[in-house]
C-alpha positions in Angstrom: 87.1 72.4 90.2 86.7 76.0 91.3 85.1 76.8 94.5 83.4 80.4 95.2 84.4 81.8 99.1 82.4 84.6 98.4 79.9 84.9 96.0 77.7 88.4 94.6 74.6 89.5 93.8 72.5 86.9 91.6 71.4 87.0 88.1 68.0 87.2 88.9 68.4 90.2 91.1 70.6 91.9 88.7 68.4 91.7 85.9 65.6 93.7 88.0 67.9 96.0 89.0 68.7 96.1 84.8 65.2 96.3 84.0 64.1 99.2 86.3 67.0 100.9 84.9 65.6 100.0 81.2 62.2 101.9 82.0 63.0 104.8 83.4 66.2 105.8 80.4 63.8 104.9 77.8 61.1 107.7 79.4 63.4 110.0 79.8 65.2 109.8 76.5 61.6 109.9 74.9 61.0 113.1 76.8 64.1 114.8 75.8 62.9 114.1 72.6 59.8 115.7 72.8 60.5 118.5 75.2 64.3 119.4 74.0 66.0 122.2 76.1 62.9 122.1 78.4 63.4 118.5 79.1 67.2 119.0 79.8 66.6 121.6 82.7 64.0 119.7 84.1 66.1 116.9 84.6 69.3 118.6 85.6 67.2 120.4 88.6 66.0 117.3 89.2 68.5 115.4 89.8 71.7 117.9 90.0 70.1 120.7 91.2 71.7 122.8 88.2 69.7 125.5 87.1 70.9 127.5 84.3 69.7 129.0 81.0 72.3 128.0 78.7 74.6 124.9 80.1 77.7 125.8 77.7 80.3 127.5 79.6 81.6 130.7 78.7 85.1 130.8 78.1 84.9 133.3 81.4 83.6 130.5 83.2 86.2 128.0 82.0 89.1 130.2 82.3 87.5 130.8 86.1 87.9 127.3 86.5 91.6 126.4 85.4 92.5 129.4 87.6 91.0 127.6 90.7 94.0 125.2 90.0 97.3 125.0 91.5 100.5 125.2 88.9 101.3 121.1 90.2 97.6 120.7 89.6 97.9 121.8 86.2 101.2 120.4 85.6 100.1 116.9 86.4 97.2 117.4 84.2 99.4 118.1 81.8 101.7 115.3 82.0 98.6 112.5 82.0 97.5 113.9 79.2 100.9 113.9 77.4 100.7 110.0 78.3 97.3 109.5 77.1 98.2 111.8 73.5 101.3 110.0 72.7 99.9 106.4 73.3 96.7 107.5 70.7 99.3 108.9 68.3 101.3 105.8 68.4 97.8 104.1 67.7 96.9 106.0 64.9 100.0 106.1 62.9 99.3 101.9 62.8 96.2 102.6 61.0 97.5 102.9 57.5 95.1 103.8 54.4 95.3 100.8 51.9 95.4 100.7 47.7 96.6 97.7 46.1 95.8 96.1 42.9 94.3 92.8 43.4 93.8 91.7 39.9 95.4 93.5 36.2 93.8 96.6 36.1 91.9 96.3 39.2 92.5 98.6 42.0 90.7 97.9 45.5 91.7 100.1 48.5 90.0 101.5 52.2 91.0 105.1 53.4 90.6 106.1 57.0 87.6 109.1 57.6 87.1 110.4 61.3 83.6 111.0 62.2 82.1 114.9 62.0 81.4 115.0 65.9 81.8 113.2 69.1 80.2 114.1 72.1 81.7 113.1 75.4 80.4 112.3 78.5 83.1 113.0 81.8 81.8 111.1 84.9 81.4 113.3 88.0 78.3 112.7 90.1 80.5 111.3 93.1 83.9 112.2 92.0 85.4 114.9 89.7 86.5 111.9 87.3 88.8 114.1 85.9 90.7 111.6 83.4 87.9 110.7 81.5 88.4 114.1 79.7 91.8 113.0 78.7 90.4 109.5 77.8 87.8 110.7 75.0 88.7 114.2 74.2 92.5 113.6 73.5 91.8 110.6 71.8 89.5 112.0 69.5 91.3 115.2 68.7 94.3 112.8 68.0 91.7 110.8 65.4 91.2 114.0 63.6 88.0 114.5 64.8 86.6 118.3 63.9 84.1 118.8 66.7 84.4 117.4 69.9 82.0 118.3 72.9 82.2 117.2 76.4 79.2 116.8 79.3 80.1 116.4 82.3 77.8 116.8 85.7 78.3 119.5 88.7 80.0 118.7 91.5 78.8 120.0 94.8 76.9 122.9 93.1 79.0 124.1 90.3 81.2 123.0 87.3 84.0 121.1 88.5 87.1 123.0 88.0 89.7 119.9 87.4 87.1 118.3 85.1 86.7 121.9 82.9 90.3 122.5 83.0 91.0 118.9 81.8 88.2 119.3 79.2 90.0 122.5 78.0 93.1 121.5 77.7 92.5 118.4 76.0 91.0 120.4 73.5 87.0 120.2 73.5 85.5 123.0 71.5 82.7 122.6 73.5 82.0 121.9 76.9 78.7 121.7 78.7 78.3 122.1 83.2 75.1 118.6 82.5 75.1 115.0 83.5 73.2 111.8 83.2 70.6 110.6 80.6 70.0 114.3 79.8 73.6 115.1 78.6 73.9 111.7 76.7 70.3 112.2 75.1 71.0 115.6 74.6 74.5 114.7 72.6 72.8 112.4 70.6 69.4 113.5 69.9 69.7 117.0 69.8 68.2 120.3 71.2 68.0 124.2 70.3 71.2 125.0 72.2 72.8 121.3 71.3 73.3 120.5 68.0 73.7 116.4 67.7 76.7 114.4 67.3 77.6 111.4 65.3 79.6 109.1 68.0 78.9 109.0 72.1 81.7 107.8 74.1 82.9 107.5 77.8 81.9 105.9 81.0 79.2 106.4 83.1 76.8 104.8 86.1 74.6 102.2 85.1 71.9 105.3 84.0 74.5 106.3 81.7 75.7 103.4 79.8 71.8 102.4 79.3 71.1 105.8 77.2 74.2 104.4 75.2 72.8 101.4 74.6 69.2 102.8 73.6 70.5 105.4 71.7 72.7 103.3 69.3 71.7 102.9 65.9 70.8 106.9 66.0 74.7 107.2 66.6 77.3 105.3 67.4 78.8 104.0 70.9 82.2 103.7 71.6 80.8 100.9 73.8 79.3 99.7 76.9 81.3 101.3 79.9 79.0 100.9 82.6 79.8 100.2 86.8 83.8 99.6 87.0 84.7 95.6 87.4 87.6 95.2 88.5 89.1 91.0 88.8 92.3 90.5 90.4 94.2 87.0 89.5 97.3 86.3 91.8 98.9 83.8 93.2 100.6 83.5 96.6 103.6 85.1 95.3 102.1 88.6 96.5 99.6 89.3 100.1 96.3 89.7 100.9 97.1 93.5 101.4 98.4 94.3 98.4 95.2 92.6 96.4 92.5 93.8 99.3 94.0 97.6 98.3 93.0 97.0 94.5 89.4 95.5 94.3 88.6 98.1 97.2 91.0 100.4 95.2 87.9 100.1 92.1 85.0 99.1 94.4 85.1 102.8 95.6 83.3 103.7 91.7 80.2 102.8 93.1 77.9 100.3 95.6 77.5 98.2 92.3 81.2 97.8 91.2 82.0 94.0 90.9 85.5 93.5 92.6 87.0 89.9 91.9 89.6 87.6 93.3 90.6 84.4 91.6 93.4 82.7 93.0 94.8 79.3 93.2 96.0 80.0 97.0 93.1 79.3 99.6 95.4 81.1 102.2 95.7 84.2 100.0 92.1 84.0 99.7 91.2 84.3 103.3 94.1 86.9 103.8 92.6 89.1 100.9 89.1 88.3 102.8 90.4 89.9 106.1 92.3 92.6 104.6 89.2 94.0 103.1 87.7 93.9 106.4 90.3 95.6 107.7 90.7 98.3 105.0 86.8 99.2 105.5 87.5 100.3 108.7 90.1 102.7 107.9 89.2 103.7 103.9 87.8 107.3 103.2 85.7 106.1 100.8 84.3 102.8 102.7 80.8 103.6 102.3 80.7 102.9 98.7 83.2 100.4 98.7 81.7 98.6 101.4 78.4 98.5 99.5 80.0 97.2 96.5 82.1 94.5 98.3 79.0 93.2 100.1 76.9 93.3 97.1 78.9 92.0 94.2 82.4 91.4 95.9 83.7 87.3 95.2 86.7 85.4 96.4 87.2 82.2 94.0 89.9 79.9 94.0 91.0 77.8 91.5 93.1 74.8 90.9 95.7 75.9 88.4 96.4 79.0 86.4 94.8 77.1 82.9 91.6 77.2 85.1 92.0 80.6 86.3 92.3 81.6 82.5 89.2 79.6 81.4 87.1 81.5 84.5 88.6 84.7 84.1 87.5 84.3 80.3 84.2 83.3 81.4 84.0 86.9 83.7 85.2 88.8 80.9 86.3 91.7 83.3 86.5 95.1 82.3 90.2 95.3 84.6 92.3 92.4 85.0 95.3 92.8 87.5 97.2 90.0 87.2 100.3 89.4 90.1 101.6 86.2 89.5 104.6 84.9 89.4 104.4 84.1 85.5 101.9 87.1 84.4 102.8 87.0 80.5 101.2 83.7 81.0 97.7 85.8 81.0 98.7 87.7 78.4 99.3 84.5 76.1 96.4 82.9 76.4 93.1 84.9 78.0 91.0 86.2 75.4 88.2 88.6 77.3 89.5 91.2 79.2 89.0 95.1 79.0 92.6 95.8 79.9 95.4 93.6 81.8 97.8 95.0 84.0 100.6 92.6 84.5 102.6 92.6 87.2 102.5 93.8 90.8 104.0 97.1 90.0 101.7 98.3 87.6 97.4 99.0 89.0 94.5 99.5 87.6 94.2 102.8 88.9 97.8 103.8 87.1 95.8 103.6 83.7 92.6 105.0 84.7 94.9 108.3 85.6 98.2 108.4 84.0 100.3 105.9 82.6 98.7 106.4 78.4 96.1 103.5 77.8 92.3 104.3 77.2 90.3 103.9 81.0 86.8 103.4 78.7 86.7 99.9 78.7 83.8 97.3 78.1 82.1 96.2 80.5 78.7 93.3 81.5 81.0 90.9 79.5 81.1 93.0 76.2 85.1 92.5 76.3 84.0 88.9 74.9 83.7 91.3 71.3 84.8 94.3 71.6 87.7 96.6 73.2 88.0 99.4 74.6 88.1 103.3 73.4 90.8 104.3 70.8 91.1 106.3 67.9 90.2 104.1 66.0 86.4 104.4 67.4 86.3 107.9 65.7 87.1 106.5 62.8 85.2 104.8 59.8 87.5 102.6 57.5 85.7 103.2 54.2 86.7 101.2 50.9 86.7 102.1 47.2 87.0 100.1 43.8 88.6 101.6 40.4 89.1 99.8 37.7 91.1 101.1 35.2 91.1 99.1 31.9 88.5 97.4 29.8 90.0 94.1 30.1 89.0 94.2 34.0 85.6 95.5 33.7 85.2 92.4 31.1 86.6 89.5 33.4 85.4 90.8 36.7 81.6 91.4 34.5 81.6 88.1 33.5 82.1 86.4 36.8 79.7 89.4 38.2 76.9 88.6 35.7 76.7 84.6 36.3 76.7 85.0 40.1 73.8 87.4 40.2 72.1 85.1 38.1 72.4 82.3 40.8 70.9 84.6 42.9 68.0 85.2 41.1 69.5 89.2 40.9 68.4 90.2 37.2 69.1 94.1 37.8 72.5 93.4 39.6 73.4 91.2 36.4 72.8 93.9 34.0 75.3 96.1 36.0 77.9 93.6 35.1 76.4 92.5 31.5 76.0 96.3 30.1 79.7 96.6 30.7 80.4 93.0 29.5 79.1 94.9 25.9 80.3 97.7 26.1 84.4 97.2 27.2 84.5 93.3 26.5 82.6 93.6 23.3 80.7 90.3 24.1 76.8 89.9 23.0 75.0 89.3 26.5 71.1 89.0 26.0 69.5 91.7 28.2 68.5 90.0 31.7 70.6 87.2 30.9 74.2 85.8 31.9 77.6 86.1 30.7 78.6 83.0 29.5 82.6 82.2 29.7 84.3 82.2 27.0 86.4 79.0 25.0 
């Protein structure tokens, strides 16, 4: 039986956090609507204080910004994003187009069609979130994708050079200085100066992700990529240092990033539990982290890795470090999980930056259906039917005609019946059924 050291926030007092949250995108969304461009400034002086006419950058302004960088700086940009480009490639080049002929004369078979636009959002309120441009931009350019835009908020006043040089070097054709609900609403609904897309994707704060969730339907989602969860599972094969540094390492997103640790070692437990103390003291960042440790922060420990599977399962965890001293164990059998990271020499933090895999990954327990961004989110597998003698038309008619007529379908059956008379030569009463033959 699992027992909880630590437990988060409650249920109850997420869900009015959520709801709160619920109110005030659907306003604003409904004012971007209305209002358009006007709407968009509004809010960006509002809550960036970013006031500008037009919020595209020039390609002045963005070649202003890559020359802000260092030659390492851009040289480790460019070697991420080599990572993150050869992983989608290898992706894509496993999503083969499909013709077949399942019956004589019967040929069914899907092709692969990126979508016409994407528009991606590039975290960067608190942090210059740099990555997150290779994430979605690369990744959609690799999908074929023919117009890809990017948002992503100022950062202490201005664009934020790393993020604009990553976003131009990935490859965005266009890329707009906005953040928050009015860059996602923007993307999606449209204004004067923006025309719409067909697909939103990348993280965002909870503000963010709930604009996503709104909004789908008028596009599509990649998915829902709210606060970062991280859940570390380890045994006491590794130290309460090593797993304090990565659920502080993530609880630095924000004061309402769930950080995780399941064990079946009460010692490493209250060594982890200590080492976050200590850490607090000493880490930059401890002001968020600390927030998000207090508030959502939990220490569980288990009897037995089966039970750590079944509970990490359960969590459905956007990141799941796993340092024990069988890891492929995880990998065999847990089910919901954004991404894994197996291993104590592998992080969560080496594939939100570097190492190739997608860092937009599901989130509130979504990885129970879906995973996380890859090419194949920009892509719509679309199927087609040719049949090519009049034998086919005939058999596949006749079996065509006396289902619709179970349902009650007398339009659908006259599909099948008119080509019943006309390639099988057979009399079918009008509005009637195919009867089978000998």
């Amino acid at each position: 039986m699992a027992e909880w050291l630590k437990r988060g926030a409650t249920a109850s007092a997420r869900a009015e956090v959520d709801r709160k949250v619920r109110d005030t995108v659907e306003a604003t969304l409904a004012d971007i609507e209305a209002r358009g461009d006007a709407a968009v400034r509004d809010l960006s002086i509002r809550f960036d204080g970013w006031d500008r006419e037009d919020y595209r950058l020039s390609s002045a302004e963005i070649q202003t910004c890559i020359d802000q960088l260092s030659a390492q700086d851009l040289k480790d940009i460019e070697f991420a994003q080599a990572q993150v480009r050869n992983f989608a490639r290898i992706q894509r080049e496993s999503m083969q187009d499909v013709e077949v002929e399942t019956l004589p004369g019967v040929v069914l078979g899907h092709t692969h069609i990126p979508v016409g636009a994407a528009g991606c959002y590039v975290p960067g309120g608190k942090y210059p979130l740099l990555a997150s441009a290779h994430m979605s931009v690369i990744t959609a350019k690799v999908a074929g994708v023919p117009r890809v835009i990017t948002c992503a908020p100022p950062f202490q006043g201005k664009a934020a050079p790393a993020i604009v040089a990553a976003q131009a070097l990935a490859g965005a054709d266009e890329i707009y200085a906005l953040g928050g609900i009015q860059a996602v609403g923007a993307m999606a609904l449209g204004t004067a100066s923006i025309r719409p897309v067909d697909i939103l994707v990348g993280p965002g704060n909870a503000f963010v992700a709930e604009a996503k969730r709104q909004l789908f339907g008028r596009v599509g989602i990649d998915l829902l990529a709210g606060p970062t969860e991280t859940l570390v599972i380890a045994d006491d094969s590794v130290d309460g240092e090593l797993c304090a540094t990565d659920l502080l390492g993530q609880a630095e997103h924000g004061p309402d990033s769930p950080a995780v640790l399941l064990t079946t070692s009460r010692q490493l437990a209250l060594d982890t539990m200590t080492e976050v103390e200590r850490l607090l003291r000493v880490l930059p960042t401890a002001g968020i982290a600390g927030k998000a440790w207090e508030t959502y922060g939990e220490v569980i420990l288990a009897d037995s890795d089966e039970e750590m599977v079944r509970i990490a399962d359960e969590i459905a965890s956007e990141h799941v470090q796993v340092m024990t001293r069988d890891p492929d164990y995880f990998l065999r059998h847990m089910r919901n999980y954004g991404a894994l990271f197996l291993g104590a020499r592998t992080n969560v933090s080496y594939g939100d930056k570097v190492i190739g895999t997608n860092h937009t990954l599901p989130t509130r327990k979504a990885a129970r259906y879906t995973g996380g961004l890859w090419v194949g989110k920009f892509i719509k597998t679309c199927t087609y039917q040719r049949v090519l003698t009049d034998e086919a038309s005939t058999l596949v008619g006749e079996y065509c005609s006396r289902l619709c007529a179970l349902e009650g379908f007398a339009g659908h059956g006259e599909q099948a019946n008119i080509r019943v008379r006309r390639f099988g030569g057979r009399e079918v009463p009008y509005g009637g059924r195919a009867e089978p033959q000998g």
